[in-house]
BAGUVEX-62048 format. One record per residue: residue number from 1; residue in three letters; chain; x, y, z of N, C-alpha, C, O in turn. Coordinates in Angstrom, 2 decimals. Layout:
BAGUVEX-62048
(NUM "ALA" "A" (X Y Z) (X Y Z) (X Y Z) (X Y Z))
...
END
This chain:
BAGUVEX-62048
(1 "UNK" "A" (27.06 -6.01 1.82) (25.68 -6.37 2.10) (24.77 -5.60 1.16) (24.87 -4.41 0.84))
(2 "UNK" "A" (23.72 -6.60 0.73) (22.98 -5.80 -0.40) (21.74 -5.06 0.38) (21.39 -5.37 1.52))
(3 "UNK" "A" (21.21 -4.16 -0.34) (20.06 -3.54 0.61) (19.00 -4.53 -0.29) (19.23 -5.31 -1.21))
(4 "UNK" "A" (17.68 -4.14 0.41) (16.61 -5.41 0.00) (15.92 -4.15 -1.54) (16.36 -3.02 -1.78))
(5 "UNK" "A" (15.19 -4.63 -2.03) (14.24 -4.05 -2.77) (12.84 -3.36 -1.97) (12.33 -4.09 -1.12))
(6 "UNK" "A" (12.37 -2.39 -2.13) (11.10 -2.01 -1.92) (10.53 -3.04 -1.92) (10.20 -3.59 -0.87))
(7 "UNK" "A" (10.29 -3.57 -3.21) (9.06 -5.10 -2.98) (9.47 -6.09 -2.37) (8.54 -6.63 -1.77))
(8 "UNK" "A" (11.01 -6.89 -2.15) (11.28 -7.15 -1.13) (10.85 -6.98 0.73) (10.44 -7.71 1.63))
(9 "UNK" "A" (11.19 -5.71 0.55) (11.10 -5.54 1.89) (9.14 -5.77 2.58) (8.65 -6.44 3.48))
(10 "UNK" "A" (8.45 -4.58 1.30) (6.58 -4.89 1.61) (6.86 -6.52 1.83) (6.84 -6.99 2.97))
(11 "UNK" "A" (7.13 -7.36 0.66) (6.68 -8.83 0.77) (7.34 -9.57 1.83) (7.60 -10.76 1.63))
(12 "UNK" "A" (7.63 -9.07 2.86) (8.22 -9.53 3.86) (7.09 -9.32 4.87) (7.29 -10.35 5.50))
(13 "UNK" "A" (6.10 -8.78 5.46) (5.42 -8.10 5.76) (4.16 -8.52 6.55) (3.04 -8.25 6.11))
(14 "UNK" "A" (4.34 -9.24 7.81) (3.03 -10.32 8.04) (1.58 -9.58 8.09) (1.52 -8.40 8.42))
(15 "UNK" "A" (0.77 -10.09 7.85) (-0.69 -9.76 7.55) (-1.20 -10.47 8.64) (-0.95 -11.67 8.49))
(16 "UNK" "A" (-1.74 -10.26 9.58) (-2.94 -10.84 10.65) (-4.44 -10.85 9.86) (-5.08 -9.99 9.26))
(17 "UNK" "A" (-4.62 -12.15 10.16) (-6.02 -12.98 9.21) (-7.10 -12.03 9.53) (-7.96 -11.75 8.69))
(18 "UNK" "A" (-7.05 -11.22 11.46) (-8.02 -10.25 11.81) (-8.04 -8.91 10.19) (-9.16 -8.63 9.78))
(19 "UNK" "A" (-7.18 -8.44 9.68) (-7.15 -7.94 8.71) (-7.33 -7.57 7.09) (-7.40 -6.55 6.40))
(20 "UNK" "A" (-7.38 -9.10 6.91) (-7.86 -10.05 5.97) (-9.77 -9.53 5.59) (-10.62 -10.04 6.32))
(21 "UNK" "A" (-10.07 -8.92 4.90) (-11.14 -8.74 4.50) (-11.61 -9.54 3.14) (-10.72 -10.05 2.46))
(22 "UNK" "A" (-12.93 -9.66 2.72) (-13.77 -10.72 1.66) (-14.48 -9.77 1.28) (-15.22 -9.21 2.10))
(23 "UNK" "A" (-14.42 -9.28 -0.25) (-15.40 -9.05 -1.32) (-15.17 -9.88 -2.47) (-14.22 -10.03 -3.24))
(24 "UNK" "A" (-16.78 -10.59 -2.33) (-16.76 -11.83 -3.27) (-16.02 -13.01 -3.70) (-16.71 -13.89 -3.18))
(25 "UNK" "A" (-15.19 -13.54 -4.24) (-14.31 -14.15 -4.29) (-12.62 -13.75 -3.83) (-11.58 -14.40 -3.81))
(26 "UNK" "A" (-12.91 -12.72 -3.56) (-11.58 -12.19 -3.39) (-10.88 -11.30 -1.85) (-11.18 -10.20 -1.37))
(27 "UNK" "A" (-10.11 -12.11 -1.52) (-9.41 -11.73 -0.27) (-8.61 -10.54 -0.16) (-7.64 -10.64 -0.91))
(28 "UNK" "A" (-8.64 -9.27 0.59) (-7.62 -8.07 0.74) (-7.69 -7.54 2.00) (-8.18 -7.90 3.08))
(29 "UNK" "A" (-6.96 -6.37 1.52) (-6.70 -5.63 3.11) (-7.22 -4.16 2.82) (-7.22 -3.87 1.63))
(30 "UNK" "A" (-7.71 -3.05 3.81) (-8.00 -2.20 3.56) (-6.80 -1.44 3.37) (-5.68 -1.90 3.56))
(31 "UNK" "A" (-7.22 0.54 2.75) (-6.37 1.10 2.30) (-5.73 1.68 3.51) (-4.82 2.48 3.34))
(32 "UNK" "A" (-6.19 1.31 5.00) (-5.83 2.07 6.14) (-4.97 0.63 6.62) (-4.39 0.75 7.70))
(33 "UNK" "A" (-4.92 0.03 6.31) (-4.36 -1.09 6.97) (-2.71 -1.60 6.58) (-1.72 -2.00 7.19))
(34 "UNK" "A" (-3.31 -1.17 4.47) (-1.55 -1.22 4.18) (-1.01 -0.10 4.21) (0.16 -0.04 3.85))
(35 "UNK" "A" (-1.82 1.31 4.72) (-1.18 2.37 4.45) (-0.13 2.33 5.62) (1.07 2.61 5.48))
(36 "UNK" "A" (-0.88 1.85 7.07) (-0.30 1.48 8.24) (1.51 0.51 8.13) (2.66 0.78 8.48))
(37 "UNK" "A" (0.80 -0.71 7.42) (2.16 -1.53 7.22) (3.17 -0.90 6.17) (4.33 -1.27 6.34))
(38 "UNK" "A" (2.99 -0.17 5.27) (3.57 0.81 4.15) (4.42 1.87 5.03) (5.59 2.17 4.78))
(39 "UNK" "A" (3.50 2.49 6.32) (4.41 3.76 6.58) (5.04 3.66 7.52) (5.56 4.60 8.11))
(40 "UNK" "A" (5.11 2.20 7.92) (6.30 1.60 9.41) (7.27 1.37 9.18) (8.26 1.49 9.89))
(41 "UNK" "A" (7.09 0.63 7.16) (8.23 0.32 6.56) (9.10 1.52 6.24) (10.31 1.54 6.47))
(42 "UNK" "A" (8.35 2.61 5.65) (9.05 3.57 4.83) (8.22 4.98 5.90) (7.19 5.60 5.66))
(43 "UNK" "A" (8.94 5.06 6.79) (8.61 6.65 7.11) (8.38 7.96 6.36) (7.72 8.92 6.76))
(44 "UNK" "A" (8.91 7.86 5.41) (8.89 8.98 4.45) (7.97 8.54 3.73) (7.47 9.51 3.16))
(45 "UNK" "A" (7.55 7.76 3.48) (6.45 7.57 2.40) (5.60 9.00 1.79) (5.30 9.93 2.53))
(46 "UNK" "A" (5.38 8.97 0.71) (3.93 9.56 0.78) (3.09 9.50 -0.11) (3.54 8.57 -0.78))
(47 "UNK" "A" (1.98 9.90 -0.72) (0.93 9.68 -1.68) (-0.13 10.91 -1.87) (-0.72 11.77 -1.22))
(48 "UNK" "A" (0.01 10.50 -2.97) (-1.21 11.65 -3.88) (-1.74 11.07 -4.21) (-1.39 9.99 -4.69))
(49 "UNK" "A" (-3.52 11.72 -4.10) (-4.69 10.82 -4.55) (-5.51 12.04 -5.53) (-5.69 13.25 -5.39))
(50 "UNK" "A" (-5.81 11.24 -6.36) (-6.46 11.84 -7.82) (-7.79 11.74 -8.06) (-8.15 10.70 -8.61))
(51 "UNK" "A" (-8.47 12.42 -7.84) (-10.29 11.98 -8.22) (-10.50 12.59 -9.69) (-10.10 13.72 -9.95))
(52 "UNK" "A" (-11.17 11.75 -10.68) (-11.79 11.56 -11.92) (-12.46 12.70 -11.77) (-12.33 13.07 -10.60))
(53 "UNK" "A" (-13.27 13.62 -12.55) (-14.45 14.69 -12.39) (-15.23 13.76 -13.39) (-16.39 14.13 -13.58))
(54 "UNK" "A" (-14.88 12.72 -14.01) (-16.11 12.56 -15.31) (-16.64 11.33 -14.70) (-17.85 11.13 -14.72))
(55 "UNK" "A" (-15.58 10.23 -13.98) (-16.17 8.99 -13.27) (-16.47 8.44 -11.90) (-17.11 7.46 -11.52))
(56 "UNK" "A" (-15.70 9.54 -11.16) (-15.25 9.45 -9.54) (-14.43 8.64 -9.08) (-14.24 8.48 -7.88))
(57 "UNK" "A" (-13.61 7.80 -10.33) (-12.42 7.21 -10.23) (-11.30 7.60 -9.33) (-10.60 8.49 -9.81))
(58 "UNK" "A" (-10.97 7.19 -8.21) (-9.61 7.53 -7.66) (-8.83 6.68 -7.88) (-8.93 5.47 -8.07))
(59 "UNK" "A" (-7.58 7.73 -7.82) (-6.21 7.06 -8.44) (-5.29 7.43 -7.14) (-5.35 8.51 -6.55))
(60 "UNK" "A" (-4.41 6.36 -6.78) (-3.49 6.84 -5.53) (-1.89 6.65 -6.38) (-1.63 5.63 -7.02))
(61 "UNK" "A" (-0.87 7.91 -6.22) (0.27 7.54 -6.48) (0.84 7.27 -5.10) (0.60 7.92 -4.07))
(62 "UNK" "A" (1.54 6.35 -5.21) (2.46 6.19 -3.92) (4.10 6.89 -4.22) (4.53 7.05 -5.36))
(63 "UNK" "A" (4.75 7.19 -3.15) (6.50 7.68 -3.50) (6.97 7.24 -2.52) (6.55 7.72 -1.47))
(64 "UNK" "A" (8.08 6.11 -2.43) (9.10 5.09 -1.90) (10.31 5.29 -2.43) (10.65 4.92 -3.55))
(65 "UNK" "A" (11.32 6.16 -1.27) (12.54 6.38 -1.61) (12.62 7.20 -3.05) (13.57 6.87 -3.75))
(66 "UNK" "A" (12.00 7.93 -3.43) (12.08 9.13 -4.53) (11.41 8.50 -5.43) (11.21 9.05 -6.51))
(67 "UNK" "A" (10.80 6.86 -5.11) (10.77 6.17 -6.75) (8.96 6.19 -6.26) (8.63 5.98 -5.09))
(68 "UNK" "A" (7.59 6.58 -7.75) (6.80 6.74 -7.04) (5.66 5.69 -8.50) (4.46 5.48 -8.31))
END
């Protein structure tokens, strides 16, 4: 039996429409919402978040099974 892929397994992953948010043309989910469906999948998960000093750009790394 094969194990699934990481992206496998997220894209398996139902989304409730209540969750479903609209900016402008474009449909998503918040960062609390996939962090939620992300860390049910992968208990271990975890992430580092990076703030810019020159733009206030944040950057999030994610780490899934050692791979990040």
């Amino acid at each position: 039996m094969t194990k699934n892929t990481v992206f496998e397994t997220l894209n398996t992953i139902k989304i409730n429409k209540k969750d479903i948010e609209k900016k402008g043309q474009f449909n998503y989910i918040s960062w609390a919402t996939a962090w939620d469906h992300v860390s049910r999948a992968y208990p271990d998960v975890t992430f580092t978040k990076k703030l810019s000093d020159i733009d206030g750009f944040v950057s999030v790394s994610i780490t899934i099974e050692g791979r990040t």
